[in-house]
Structure formats: C-alpha cells, structure tokens
Residue frames relative to the residue before (quaternion, step in Angstrom):
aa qw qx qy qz dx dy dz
X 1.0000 0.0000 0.0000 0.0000 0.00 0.00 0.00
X 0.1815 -0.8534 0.3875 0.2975 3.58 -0.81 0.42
X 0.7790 -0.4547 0.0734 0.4255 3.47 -1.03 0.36
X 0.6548 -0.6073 0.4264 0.1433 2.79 -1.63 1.80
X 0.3188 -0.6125 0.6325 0.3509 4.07 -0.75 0.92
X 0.6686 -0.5555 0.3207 0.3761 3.60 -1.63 0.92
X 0.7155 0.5467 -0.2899 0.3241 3.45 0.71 -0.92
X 0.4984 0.3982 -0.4462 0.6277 3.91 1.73 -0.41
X 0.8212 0.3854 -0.3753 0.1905 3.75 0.09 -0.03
X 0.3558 0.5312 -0.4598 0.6163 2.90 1.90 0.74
X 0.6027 0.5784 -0.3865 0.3908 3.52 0.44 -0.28
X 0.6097 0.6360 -0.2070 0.4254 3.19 1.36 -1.09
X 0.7374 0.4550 -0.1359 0.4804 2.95 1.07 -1.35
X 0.7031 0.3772 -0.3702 0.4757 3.61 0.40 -0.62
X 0.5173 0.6688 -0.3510 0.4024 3.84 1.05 0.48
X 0.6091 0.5048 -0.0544 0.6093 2.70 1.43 -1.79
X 0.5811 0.5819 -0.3185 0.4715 3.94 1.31 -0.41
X 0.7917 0.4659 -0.1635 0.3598 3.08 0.89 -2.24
X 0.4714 0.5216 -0.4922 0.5133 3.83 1.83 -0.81
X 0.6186 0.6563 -0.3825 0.2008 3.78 -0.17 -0.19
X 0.8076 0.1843 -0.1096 0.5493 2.83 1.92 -0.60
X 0.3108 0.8524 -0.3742 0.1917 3.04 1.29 1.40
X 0.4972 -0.6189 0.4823 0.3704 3.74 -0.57 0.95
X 0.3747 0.8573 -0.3459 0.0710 3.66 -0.27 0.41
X 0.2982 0.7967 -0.5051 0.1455 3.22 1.87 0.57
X 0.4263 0.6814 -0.5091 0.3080 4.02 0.49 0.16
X 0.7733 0.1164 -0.0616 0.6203 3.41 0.32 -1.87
X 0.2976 -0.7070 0.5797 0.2749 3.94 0.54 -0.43
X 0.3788 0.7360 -0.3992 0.3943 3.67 1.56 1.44
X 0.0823 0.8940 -0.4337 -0.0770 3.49 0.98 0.63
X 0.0885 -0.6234 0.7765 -0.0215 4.00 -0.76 1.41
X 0.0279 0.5792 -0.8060 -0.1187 2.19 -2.36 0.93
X 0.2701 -0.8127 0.5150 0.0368 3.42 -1.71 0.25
X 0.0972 0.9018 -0.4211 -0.0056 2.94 -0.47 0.57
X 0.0191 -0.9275 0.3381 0.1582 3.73 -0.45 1.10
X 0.5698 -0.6560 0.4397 0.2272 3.69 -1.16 0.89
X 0.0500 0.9391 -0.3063 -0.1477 3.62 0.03 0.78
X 0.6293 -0.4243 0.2327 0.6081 4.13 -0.55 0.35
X 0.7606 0.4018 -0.2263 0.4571 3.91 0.89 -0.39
X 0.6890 -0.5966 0.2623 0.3171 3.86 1.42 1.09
X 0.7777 0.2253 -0.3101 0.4983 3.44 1.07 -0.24
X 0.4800 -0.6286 0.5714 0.2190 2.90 -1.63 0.94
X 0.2734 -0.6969 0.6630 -0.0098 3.12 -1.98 0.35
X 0.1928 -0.8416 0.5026 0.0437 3.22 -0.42 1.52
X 0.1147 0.7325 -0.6708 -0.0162 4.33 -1.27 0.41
X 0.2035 -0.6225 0.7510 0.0842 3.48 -1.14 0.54
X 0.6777 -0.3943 0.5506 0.2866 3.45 -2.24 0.87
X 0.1514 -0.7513 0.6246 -0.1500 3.57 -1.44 1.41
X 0.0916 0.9075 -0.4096 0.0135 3.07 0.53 1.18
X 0.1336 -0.8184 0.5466 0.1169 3.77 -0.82 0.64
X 0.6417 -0.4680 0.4512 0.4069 3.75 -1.78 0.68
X 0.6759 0.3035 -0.2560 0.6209 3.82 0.86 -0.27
X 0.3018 -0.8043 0.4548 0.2348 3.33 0.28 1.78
X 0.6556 0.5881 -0.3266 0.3432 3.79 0.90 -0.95
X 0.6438 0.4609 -0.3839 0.4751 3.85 1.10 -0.44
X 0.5103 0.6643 -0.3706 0.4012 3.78 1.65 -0.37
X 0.1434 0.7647 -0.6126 -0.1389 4.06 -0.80 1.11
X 0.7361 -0.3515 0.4675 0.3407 3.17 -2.02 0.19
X 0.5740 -0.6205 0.4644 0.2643 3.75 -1.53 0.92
X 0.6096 0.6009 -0.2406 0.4576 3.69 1.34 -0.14
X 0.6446 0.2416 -0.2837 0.6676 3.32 1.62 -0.25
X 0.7351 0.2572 -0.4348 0.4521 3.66 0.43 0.50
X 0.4446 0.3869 -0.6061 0.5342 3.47 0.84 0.66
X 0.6127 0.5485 -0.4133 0.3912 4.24 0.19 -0.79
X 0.7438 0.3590 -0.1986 0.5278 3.57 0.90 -1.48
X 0.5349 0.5724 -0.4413 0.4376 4.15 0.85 0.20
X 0.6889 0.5420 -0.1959 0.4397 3.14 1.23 -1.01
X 0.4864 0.6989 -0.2426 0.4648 3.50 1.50 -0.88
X 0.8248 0.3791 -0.2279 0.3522 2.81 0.28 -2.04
X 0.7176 0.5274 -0.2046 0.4063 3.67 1.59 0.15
X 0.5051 -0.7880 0.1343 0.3254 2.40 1.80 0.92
X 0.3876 0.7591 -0.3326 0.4037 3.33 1.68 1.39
X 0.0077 0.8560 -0.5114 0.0752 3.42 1.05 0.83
X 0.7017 0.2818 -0.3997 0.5181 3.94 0.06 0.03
X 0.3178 -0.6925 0.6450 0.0596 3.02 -1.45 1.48
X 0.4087 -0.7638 0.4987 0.0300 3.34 -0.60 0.81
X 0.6883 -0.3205 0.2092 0.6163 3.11 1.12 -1.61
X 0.2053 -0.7713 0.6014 0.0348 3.80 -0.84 0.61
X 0.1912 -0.6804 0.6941 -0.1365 3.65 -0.95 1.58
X 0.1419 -0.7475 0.6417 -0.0966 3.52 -0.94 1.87
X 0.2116 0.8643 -0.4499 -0.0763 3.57 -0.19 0.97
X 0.0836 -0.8427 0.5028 -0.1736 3.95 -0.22 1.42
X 0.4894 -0.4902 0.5017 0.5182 3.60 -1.12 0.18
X 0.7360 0.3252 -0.1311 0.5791 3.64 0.53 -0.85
X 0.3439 0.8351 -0.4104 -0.1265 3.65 -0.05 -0.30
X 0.2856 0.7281 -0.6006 0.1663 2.98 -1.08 1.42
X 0.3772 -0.8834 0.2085 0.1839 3.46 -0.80 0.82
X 0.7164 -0.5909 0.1968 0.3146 3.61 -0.85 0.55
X 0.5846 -0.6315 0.1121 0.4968 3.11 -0.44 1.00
X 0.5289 0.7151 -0.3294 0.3167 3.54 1.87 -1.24
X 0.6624 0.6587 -0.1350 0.3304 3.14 1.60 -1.52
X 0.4985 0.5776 -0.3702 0.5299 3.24 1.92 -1.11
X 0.7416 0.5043 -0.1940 0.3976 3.21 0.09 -1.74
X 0.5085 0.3991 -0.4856 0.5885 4.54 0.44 0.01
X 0.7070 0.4809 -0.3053 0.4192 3.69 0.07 -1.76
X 0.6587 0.4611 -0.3669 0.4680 4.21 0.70 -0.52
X 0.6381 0.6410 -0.3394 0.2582 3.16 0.73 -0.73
X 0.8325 0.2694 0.0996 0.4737 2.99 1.95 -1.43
X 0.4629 0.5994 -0.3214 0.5685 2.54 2.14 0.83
X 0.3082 -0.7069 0.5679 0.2877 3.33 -1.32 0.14
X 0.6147 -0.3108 0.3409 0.6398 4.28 -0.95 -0.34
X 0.7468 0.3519 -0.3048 0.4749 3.88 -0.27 -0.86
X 0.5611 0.5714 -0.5313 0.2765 4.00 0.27 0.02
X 0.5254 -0.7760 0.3379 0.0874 3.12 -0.91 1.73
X 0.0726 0.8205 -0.5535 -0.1229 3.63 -0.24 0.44
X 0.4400 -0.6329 0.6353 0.0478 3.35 -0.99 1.43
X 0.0236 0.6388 -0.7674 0.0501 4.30 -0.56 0.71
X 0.1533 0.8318 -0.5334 -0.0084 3.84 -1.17 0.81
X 0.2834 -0.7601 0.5366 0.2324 3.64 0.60 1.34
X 0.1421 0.6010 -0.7726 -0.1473 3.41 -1.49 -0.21
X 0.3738 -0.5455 0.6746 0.3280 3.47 -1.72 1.03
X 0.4603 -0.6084 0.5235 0.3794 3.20 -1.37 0.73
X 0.7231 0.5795 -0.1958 0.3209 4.03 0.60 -0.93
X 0.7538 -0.0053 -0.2930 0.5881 2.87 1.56 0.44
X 0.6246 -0.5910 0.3933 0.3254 3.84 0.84 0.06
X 0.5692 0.6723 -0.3588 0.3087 2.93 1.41 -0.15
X 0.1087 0.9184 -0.3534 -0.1410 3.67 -0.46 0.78
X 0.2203 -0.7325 0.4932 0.4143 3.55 -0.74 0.11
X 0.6434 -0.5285 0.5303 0.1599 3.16 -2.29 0.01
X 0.2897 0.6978 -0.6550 0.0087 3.99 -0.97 0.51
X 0.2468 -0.7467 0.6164 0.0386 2.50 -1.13 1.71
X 0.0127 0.8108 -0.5703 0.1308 3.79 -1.03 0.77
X 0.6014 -0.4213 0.5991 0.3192 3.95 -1.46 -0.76
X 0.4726 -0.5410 0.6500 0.2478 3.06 -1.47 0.53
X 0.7173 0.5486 -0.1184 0.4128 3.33 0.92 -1.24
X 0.7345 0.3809 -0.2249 0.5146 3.45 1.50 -0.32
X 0.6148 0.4615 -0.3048 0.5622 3.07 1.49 0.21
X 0.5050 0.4127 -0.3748 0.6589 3.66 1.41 0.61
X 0.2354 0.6151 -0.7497 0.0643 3.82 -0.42 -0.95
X 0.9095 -0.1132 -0.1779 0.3584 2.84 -1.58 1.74
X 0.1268 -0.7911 0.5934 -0.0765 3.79 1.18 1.36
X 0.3174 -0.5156 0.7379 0.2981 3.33 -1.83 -0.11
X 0.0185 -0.7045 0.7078 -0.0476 3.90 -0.43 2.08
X 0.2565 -0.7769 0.5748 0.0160 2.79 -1.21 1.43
X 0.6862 0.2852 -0.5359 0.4006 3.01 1.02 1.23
X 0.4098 0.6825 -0.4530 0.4012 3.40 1.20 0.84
X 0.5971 0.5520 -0.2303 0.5345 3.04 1.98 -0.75
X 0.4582 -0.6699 0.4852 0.3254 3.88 0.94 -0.19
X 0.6082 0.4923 -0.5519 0.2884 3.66 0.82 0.34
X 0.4273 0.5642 -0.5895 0.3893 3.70 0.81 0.84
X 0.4970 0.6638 -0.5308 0.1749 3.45 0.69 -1.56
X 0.7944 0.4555 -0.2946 0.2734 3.46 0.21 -1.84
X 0.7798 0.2025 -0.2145 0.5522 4.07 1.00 -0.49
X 0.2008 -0.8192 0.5322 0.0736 3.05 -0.98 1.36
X 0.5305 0.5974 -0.4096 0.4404 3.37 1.42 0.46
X 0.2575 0.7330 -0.5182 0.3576 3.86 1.69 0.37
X 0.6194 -0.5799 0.4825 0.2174 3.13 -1.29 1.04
X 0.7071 0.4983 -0.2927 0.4075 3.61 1.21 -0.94
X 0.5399 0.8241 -0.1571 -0.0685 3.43 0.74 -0.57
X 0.2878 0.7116 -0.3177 0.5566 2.22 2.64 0.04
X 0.4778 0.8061 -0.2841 0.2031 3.40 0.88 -1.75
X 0.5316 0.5944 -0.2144 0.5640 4.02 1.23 -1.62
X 0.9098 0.2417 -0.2312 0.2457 3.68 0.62 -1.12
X 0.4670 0.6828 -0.2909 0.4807 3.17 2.06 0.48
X 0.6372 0.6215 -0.2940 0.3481 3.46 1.02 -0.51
C-alpha cells in the first residue's frame, strides 16, 4: 500500500488505541474503530460485550454513534482494527447510512503474536452492494430535519 496521508494514520492509531479497551471477556475478540469525519475529527469506539450476548455492540457502531452524538453525521472515513478485521453485516449497514460512495473504509488485521499488521483499503459502499438506502426509499423525503439530509447531495 502506499504512504498513508497523516490524518488516515491517526485514524489508524486511535483504533489500534480504542481495541485496547475492549470489554470482551465473552469472545476474547477485541475491535477497535475509529471514524474520520466530513468535519476533521475523528471518533474513537471499541466492542462492548454483555452476558445477554444481544445487548453486546461492535466498536464500529459506537465509534459511528460517538461521533453522532456530536453532531458529526458525515463520515469521511472509518478504520476497523481486529485480528481478523472485518465488519458485521449490522456494522456495514449503520456505516451506509452515514456514508457517502467515496467513504473510505480502512480494514486492519493485526496478528496478535507478533503485531504485525496488514492494510485493506476499500468503500463503505463496496462492502454493502445493494444496501437498504433509506433515502432512495423516500423515508427521508417526509423529515427534513434528518441528520442525513445533506447526504442526497454527496452521492
């Protein structure tokens, strides 16, 4: 891959930070995430894992929903970092919502046994094909106070 502008490699890093503090004594699968938004700052979430496996989310929807709650709805770029990393389908489908065609998606295995890690770069959008867009579908049309609404003119 060639060389990474400084700001995806801060991205990297606060991932590679945020897996550090993941709640994971269930699977023992620690993700972090971290996302780059249309407004320069980044937002970090790690995997949260609960005895009611269903109440347990992924570090990609609480890095997405940190960023939100700050009223950062364009995603800019997004950085998955896992022994294996790749995200869930649920995960695909939050990240579309708030992504545009050109939103970067950063995938960064690390082996745990030596730290070594590799890089896939890709799309949000290519890692969905044929999403459920809910504003192709017209359920934005009716509220124009949706957070996405810019969103129609980025694509």
């Amino acid at each position: 891959m060639t060389k990474l502008p400084r700001q995806i490699l801060r991205l990297i890093d606060t991932a590679v930070s945020a897996q550090k503090n993941a709640y994971c004594p269930y699977s023992r699968y620690p993700v972090g995430a971290a996302v780059l938004t249309d407004g320069g700052r980044i937002f970090a979430g790690t995997n949260v894992e609960n005895a009611s496996y269903g109440l347990s989310l992924c570090a990609e929807r609480v890095a997405i929903f940190n960023a939100i709650t700050r009223r950062q709805t364009g995603l800019k770029a997004i950085c998955v970092v896992a022994s294996l990393a790749k995200p869930c389908g649920a995960c695909r489908q939050v990240m579309f919502e708030f992504s545009t065609k050109d939103t970067l998606l950063y995938l960064v295995s690390l082996n745990p046994n030596n730290r070594r890690q590799s890089i896939t770069r890709t799309t949000v959008h290519k890692m969905l094909p044929a999403a459920f867009d809910p504003l192709a579908s017209g359920l934005l049309a009716a509220n124009p106070k949706n957070l996405l609404r810019n969103r129609q003119k980025r694509r």
